[in-house]
Structures are given as structure tokens and as C-alpha cells.
C-alpha positions as a Python dict, from the first residue, in 0.01 Angstrom:
ca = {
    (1, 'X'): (0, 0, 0),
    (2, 'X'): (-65, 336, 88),
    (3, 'X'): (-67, 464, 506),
    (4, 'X'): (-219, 690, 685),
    (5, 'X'): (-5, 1045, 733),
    (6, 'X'): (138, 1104, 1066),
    (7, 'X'): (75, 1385, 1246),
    (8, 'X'): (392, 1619, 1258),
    (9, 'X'): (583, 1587, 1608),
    (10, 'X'): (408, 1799, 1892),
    (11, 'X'): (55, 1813, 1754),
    (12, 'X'): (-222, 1592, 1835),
    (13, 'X'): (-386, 1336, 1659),
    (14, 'X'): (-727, 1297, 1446),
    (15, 'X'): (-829, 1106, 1805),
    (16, 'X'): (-684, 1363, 2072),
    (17, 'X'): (-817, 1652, 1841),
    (18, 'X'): (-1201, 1491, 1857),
    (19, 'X'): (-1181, 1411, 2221),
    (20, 'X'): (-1024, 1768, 2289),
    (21, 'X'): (-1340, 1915, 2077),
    (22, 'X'): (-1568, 1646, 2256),
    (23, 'X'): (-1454, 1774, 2572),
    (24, 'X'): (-1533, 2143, 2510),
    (25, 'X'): (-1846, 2071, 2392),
    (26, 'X'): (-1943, 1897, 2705),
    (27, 'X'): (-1821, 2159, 2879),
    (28, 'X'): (-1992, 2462, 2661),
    (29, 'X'): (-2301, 2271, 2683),
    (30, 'X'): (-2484, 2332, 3028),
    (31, 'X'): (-2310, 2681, 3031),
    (32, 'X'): (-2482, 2788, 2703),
    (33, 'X'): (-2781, 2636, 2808),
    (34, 'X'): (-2749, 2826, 3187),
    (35, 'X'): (-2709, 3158, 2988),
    (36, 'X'): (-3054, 3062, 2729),
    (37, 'X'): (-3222, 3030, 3072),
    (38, 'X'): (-3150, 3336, 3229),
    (39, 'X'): (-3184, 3534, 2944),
    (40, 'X'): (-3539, 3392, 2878),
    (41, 'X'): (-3615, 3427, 3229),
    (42, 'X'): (-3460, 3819, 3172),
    (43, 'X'): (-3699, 3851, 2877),
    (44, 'X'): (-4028, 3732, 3077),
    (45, 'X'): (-3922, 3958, 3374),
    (46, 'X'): (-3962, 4254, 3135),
    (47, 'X'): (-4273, 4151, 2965),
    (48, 'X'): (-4450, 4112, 3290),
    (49, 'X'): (-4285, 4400, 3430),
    (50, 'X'): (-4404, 4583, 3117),
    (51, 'X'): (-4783, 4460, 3147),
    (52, 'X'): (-4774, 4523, 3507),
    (53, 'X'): (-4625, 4885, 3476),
    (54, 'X'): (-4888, 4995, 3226),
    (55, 'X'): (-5209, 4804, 3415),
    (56, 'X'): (-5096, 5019, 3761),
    (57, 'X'): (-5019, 5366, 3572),
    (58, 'X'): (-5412, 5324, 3448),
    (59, 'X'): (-5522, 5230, 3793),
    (60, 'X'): (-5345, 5610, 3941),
    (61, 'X'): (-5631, 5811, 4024),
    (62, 'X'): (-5727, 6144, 3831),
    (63, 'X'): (-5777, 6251, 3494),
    (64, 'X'): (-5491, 6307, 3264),
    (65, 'X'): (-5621, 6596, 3065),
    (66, 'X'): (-5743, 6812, 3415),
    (67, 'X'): (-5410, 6729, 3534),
    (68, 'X'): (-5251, 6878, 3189),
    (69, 'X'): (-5515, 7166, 3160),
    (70, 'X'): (-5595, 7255, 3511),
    (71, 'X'): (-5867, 7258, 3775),
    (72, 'X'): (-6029, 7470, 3592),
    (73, 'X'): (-6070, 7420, 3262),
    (74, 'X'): (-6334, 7344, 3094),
    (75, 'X'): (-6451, 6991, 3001),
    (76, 'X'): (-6483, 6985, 2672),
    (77, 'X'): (-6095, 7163, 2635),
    (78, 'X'): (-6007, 6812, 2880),
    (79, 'X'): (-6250, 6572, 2665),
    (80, 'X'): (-6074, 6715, 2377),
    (81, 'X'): (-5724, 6672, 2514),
    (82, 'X'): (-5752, 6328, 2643),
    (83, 'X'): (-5883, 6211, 2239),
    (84, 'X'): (-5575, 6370, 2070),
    (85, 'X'): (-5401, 6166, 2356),
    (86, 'X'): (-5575, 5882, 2285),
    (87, 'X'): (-5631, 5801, 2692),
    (88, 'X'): (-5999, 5759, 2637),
    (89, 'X'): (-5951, 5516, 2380),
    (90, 'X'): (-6020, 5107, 2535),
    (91, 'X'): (-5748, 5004, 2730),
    (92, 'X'): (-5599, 4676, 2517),
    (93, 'X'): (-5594, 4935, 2239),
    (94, 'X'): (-5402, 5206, 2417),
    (95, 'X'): (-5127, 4904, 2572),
    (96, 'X'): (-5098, 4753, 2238),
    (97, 'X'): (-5056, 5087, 2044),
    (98, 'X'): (-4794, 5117, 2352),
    (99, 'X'): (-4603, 4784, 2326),
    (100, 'X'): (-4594, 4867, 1934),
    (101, 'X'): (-4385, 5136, 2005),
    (102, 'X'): (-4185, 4991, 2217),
    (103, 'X'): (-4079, 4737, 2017),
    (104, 'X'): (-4000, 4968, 1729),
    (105, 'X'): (-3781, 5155, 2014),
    (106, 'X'): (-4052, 5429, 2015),
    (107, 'X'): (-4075, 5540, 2424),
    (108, 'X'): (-4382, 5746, 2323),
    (109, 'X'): (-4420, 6132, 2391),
    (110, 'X'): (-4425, 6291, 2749),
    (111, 'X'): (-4753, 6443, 2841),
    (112, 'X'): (-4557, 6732, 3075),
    (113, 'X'): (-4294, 6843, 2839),
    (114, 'X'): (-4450, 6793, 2464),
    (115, 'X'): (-4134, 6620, 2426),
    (116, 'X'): (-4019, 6268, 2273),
    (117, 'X'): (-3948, 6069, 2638),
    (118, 'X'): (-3599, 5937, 2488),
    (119, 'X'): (-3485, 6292, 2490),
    (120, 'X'): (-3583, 6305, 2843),
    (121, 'X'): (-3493, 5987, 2944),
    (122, 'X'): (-3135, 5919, 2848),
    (123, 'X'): (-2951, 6188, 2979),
    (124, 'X'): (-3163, 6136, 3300),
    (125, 'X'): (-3025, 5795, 3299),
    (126, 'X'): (-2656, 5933, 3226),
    (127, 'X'): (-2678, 6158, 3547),
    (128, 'X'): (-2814, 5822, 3764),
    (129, 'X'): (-2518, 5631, 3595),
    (130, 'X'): (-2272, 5907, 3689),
    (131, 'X'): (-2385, 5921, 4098),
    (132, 'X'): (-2435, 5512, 4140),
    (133, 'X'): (-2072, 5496, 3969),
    (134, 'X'): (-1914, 5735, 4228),
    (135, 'X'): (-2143, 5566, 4516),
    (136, 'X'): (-2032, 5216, 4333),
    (137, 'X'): (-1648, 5290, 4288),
    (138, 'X'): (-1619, 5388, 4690),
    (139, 'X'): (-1829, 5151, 4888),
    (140, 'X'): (-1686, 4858, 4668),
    (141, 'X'): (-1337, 4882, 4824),
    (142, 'X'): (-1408, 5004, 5116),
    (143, 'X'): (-1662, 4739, 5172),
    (144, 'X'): (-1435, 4466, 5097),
    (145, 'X'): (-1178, 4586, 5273),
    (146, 'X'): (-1405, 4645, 5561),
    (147, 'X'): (-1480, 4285, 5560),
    (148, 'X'): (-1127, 4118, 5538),
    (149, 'X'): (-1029, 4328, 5832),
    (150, 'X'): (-1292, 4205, 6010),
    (151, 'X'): (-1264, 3864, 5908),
    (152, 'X'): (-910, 3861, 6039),
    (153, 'X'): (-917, 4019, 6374),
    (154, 'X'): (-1277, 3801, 6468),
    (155, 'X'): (-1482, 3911, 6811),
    (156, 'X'): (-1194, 4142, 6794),
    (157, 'X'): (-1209, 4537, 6841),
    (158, 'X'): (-1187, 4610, 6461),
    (159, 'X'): (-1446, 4309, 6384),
    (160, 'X'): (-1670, 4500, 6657),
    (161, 'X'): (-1617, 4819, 6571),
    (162, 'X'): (-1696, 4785, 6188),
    (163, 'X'): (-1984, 4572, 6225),
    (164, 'X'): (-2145, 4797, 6504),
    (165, 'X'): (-2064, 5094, 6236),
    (166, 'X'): (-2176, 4970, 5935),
    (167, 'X'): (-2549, 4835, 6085),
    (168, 'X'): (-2563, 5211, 6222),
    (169, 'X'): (-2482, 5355, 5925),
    (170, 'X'): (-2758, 5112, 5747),
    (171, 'X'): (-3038, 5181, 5940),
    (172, 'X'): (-3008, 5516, 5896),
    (173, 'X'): (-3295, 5605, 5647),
    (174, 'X'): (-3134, 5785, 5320),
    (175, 'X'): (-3286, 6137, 5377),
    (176, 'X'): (-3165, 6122, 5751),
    (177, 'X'): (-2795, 6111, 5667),
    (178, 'X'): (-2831, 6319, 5328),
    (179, 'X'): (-2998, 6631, 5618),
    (180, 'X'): (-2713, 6558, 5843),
    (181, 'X'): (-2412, 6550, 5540),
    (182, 'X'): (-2534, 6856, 5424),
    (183, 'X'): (-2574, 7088, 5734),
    (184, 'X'): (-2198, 6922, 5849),
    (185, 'X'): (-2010, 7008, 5511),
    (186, 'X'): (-2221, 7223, 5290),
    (187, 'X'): (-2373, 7476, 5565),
    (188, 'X'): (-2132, 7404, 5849),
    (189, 'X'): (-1776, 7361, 5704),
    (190, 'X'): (-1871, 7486, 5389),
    (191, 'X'): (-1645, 7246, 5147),
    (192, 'X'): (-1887, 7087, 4948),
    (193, 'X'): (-2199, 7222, 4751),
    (194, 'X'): (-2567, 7154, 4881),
    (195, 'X'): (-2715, 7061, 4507),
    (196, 'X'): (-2591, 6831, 4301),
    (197, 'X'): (-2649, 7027, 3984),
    (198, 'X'): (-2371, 7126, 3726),
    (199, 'X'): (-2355, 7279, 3400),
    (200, 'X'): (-2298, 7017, 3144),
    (201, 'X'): (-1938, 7167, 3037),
    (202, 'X'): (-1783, 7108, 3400),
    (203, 'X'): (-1501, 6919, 3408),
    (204, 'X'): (-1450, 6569, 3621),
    (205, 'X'): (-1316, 6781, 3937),
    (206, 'X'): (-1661, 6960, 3936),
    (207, 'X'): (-1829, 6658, 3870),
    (208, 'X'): (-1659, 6515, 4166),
    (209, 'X'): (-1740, 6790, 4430),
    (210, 'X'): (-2128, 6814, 4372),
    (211, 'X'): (-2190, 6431, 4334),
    (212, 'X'): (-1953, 6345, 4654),
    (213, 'X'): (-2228, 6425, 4874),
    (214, 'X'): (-2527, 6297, 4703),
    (215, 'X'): (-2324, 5968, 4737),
    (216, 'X'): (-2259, 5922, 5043),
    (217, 'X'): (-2566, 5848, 5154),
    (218, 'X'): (-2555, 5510, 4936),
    (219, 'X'): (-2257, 5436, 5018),
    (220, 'X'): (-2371, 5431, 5410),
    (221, 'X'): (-2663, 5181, 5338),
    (222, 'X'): (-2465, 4961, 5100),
    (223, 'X'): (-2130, 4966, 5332),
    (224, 'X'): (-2240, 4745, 5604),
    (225, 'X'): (-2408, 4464, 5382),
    (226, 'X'): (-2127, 4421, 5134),
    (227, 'X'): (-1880, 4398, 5451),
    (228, 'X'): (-2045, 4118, 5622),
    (229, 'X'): (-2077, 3929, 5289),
    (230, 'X'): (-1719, 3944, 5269),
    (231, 'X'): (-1619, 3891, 5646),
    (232, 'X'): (-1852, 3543, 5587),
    (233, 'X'): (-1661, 3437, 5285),
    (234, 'X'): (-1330, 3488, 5436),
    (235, 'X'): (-1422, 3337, 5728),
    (236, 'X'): (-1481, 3029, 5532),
    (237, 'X'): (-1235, 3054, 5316),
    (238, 'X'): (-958, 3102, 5595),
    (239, 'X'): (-1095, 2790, 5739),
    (240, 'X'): (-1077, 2556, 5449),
    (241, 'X'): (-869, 2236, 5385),
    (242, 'X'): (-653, 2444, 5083),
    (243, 'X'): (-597, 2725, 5324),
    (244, 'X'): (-432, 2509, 5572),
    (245, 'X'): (-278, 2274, 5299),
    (246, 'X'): (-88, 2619, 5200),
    (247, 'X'): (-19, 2717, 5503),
    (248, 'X'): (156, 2393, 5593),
    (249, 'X'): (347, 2413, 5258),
    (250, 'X'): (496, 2689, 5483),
    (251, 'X'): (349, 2996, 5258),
    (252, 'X'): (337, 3326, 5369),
    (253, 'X'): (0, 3479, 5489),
    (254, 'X'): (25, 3756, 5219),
    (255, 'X'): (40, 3505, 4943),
    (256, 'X'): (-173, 3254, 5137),
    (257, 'X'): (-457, 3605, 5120),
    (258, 'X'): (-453, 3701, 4801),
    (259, 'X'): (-417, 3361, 4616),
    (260, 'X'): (-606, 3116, 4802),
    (261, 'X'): (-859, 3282, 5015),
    (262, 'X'): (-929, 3648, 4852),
    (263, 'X'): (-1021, 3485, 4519),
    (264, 'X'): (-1270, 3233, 4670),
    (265, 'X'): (-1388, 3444, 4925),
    (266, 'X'): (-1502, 3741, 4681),
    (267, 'X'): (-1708, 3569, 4459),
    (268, 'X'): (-2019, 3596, 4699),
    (269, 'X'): (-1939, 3974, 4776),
    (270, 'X'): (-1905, 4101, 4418),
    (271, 'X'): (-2222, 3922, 4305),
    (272, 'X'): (-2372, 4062, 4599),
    (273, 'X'): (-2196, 4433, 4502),
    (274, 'X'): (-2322, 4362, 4118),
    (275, 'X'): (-2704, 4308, 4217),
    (276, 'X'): (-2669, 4648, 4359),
    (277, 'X'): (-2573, 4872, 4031),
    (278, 'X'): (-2987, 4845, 3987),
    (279, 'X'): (-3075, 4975, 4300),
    (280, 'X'): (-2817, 5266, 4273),
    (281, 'X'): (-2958, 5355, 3921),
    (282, 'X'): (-3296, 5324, 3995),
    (283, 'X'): (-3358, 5380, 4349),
    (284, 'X'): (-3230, 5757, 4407),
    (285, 'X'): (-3581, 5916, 4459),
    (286, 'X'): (-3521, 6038, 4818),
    (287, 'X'): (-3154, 6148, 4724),
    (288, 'X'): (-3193, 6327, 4422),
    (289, 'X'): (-3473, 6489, 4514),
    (290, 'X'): (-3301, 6625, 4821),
    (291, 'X'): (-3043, 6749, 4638),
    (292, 'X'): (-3185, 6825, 4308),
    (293, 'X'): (-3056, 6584, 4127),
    (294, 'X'): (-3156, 6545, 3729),
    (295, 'X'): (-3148, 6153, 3772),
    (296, 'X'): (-3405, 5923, 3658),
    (297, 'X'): (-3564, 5821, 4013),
    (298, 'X'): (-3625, 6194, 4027),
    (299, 'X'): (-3772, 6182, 3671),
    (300, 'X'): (-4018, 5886, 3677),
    (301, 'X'): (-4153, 6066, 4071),
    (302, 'X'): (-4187, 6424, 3939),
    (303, 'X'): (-4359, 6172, 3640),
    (304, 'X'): (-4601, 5974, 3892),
    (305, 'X'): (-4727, 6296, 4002),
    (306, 'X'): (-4761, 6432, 3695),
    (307, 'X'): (-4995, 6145, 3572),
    (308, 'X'): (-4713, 6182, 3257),
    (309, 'X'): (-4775, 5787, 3162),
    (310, 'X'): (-4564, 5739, 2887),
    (311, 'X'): (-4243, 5890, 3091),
    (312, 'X'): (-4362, 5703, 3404),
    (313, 'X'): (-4361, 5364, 3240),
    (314, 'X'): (-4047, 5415, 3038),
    (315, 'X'): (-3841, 5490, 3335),
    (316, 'X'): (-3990, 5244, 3531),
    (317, 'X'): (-3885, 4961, 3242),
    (318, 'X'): (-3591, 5131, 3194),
    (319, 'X'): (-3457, 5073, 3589),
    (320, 'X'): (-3604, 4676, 3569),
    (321, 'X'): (-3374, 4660, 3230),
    (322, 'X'): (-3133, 4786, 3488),
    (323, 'X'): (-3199, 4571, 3726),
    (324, 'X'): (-3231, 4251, 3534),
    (325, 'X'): (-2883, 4342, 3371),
    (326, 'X'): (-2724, 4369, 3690),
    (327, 'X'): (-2851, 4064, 3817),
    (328, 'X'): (-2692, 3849, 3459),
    (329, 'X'): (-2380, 4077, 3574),
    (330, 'X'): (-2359, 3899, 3913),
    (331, 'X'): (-2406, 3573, 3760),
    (332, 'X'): (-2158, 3619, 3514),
    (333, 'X'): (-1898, 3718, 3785),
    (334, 'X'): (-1988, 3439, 3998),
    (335, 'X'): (-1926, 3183, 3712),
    (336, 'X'): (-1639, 3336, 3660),
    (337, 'X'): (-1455, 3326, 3978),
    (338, 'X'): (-1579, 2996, 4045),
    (339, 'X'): (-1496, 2702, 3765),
    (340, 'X'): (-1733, 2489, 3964),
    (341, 'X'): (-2044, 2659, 3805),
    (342, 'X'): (-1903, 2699, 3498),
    (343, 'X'): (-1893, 2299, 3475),
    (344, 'X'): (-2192, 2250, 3622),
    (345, 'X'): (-2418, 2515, 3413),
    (346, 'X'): (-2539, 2624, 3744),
}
């Protein structure tokens, strides 16, 4: 009579194997089906951002061949111009001739600059990348840190004095404190450039000096929001049970910080710091326009004005791809520093 084999010492059985697999699948289940939702909620955020982009670019007043040609010209020339564009063609025809090209990765061809609008496009998004990184990589830190030493000394003179700061610095509108940057250091003290412009072979130190300005403004508005999302968290964090259960274990308060309380207390911030990457790409208008920025808020404006529809609606989907990205970027970050979502699919 023949038996079953045993399992060698040290590794599981057939039963411990399927209950280990049983497990994960349990566990893999409402998180797969969390990220299925978001993503299909991602994809229907674009497709009505994509039909609602292209209905309000038709409804901008003016006509896009006068606007090409001139006051001036003369209306056949414009009636001629706006048929090769195909603008006075019906409109489902023109947004489905539109969407078709999208979805072959076609952005269609700028009106202004006779030009294919990825050429335009991308290395206007590389320049808004390069400013909301710098902006990103100092108010992040600084933020934080503003809000643990906040958190710590509470109704205290450094809680006080950041808070009262930071909502100064935030109501300040963008253009105010852009004016004011550059008559202190580029006109007054003369140690950092007025535009933000650089040849493309500069190196990173070059880089550095004519985008430090630009991004201080941003990191002004953002400073004061991401600190009191972090002074709340620590706040409750410093007063839950396992901060005093470690604390009686007779811890000390630098491991007691950074094990028990940082981790759960920056969850909320970086998600909060995350949702902002879209707003920094995509919502530069007033700053790169005051400093002559190549970015793509300053690209899809100069393309509003322009009546340049197949730019303007590019960029625009281009910053909500930005946006919605962002926003699957906080998620993931949140799930991530807390296991509770992760288990619950939340």
C-alpha cells in the first residue's frame, strides 16, 4: 500500500500552500478591483474632459481664419482658409475626425506655427516638468518639516509663527510675490536672473539659477497647506494609544518620531503633496508668463488667444492626464503607507 509523500522538513504542506494562496487571493482581490475602479473612473474623466474641451474651444468667439489671416483680409482668402482647415465643416464631423486622431496618438497640427502640436507640446511639457520638480523637491521638505515643528511645540511660538507665515505667504496671489521676488533679487541684489529662459545646452547649475525664482512663488502657495496637513496628522498621531504604548515601553522620542508617529502621520500629507504635481504642471500661466517661461500653461494661453484649437485642446488634455495621474499617485501612496486600505480595497 502505497502513501502519500511527505513534504521535506521546513516547507509547507499541499494544505498550508492552498490556504497561503487562498489568503493572497483574498487579499489581492478588493485591491485589484480598487485599482479597475479608479482607472475606469481615470478613463471617463478624460473622455468627458475631452468632449468638454473641444465643445468650449468651438464656443470661443471669432473666426479662426481672420484670426490666422488678419483684420484685413479678404473673405474669400478666410473662407478659403477655414475649408483647407476643415473648421467650417459640421461640428460631430470635425470632433470625430479629432478623437480619430487622438486615438491613433495624432495631436493634430497647430494653426499658429504650421507645425505638428507634439513637436510643440512635449518639450513645453519638459520645461513645466523641470519648474514643478524644483517647486516640488523644496516645498515637500520644508512643508513637512514645517508641520512636525509645529505639531510639537502646539499654541507655541514656532506653531504661531509658521502658521501665521505660511497663510500669509498663501494668500498672496502668484503674480504679487513673483513682482516682489524679482525687484528684491533680480533688480535689487542682483543674484538671480529676471527670465527664466536658458539655452537648451546649459548645464544643471544654470538650470538651477533661472528656475529658482520662477519657483518660489509655488512654493509660497503650496507651503502653508502641506504644513497644516502634516501638523494635523502628527497631532493625531502623537496622541494615539501606540504612541503612548511606546512611550511607556520607555522608548526614546527620536525613535518614538520616526517609527511610530512620522510614518502614520505622513500618509495624509504626501497624498495631499501628490495631488499637487497637476497643479504645478498645469497651472503656471501667471508664472511663466511673468517670467517667460516656455512651459505648457504659457503654451495652451498664448494658444486660447490665438484661437490655435488643436494646441489649445491638446494641452488642456494633456494637464487633466496630469492631473488624473497625480491623483492615482496619491492613492497609491496612501495605500501604501497604510495596510488598512490595502485590505480593505478602499
Amino acid at each position: 500500500m502505497t502513501t502519500a509523500p511527505q513534504p521535506a522538513p521546513g516547507q509547507p504542506d499541499g494544505d498550508t500552500r492552498w490556504r497561503t494562496s487562498a489568503s493572497r487571493r483574498v487579499h489581492l482581490g478588493p485591491l485589484a478591483r480598487a485599482v479597475g475602479t479608479r482607472l475606469a473612473l481615470a478613463a471617463c474623466t478624460l473622455a468627458l474632459l475631452a468632449v468638454c474641451m473641444f465643445l468650449g474651444g468651438q464656443l470661443l468667439p471669432g473666426d479662426i481664419g481672420r484670426a490666422m489671416l488678419g483684420p484685413f483680409a479678404d473673405a474669400q482668402a478666410v473662407a478659403a482658409l477655414n475649408h483647407r482647415l476643415g473648421v467650417d465643416q459640421p461640428l460631430i464631423t470635425q470632433f470625430l475626425r479629432w478623437a480619430g486622431g487622438l486615438l491613433r496618438g495624432d495631436l493634430g497640427r497647430s494653426y499658429s506655427y504650421d507645425a505638428p502640436v507634439a513637436s510643440l507640446l512635449w518639450p513645453a511639457l519638459c520645461n513645466s516638468l523641470k519648474l514643478a520638480g524644483l517647486a516640488f523637491a523644496i516645498v515637500v521638505p520644508l512643508g513637512i518639516a514645517g508641520g512636525v515643528v509645529a505639531s510639537l511645540y502646539p499654541r507655541r511660538w514656532p506653531d504661531r509663527l509658521i502658521t501665521v507665515f505660511g497663510l500669509a505667504f498663501a494668500v498672496v496671489p502668484e503674480f504679487v510675490s513673483a513682482i516682489v521676488l524679482i525687484l528684491v533679487f533680480a533688480i535689487g541684489l542682483r543674484v538671480l536672473p529676471v527670465s527664466a529662459s536658458f539655452s537648451g545646452d546649459a548645464g544643471f547649475g544654470t538650470q538651477f539659477r533661472h528656475l529658482l525664482l520662477p519657483a518660489l512663488p509655488l512654493v509660497f502657495v503650496l507651503f502653508a497647506y502641506l504644513a497644516r496637513i502634516t501638523r494635523t496628522g502628527m497631532r493625531e498621531a502623537l496622541d494615539a494609544d501606540f504612541t503612548r504604548t511606546a512611550v511607556l515601553k520607555g522608548l526614546p522620542l527620536r525613535t518614538v518620531l520616526w517609527r511610530h508617529v512620522l510614518r502614520n502621520a505622513l500618509a495624509p500629507a504626501l497624498a495631499v503633496a501628490a495631488t499637487q504635481l497637476g497643479y504645478m504642471v498645469g497651472g503656471l500661466v501667471v508664472v511663466e508668463t511673468i517670467f517667460h517661461y516656455r512651459g505648457i500653461g504659457s503654451l495652451v494661453f498664448e494658444a486660447a488667444r490665438a484661437k490655435d484649437f488643436p494646441m489649445l485642446e491638446a494641452g488642456v488634455l494633456t494637464i487633466g492626464v496630469i492631473y488624473v495621474l497625480a491623483g492615482l499617485l496619491a492613492d497609491a501612496l496612501q495605500a501604501w503607507l497604510d495596510p488598512r486600505q490595502r485590505k480593505a480595497g478602499r
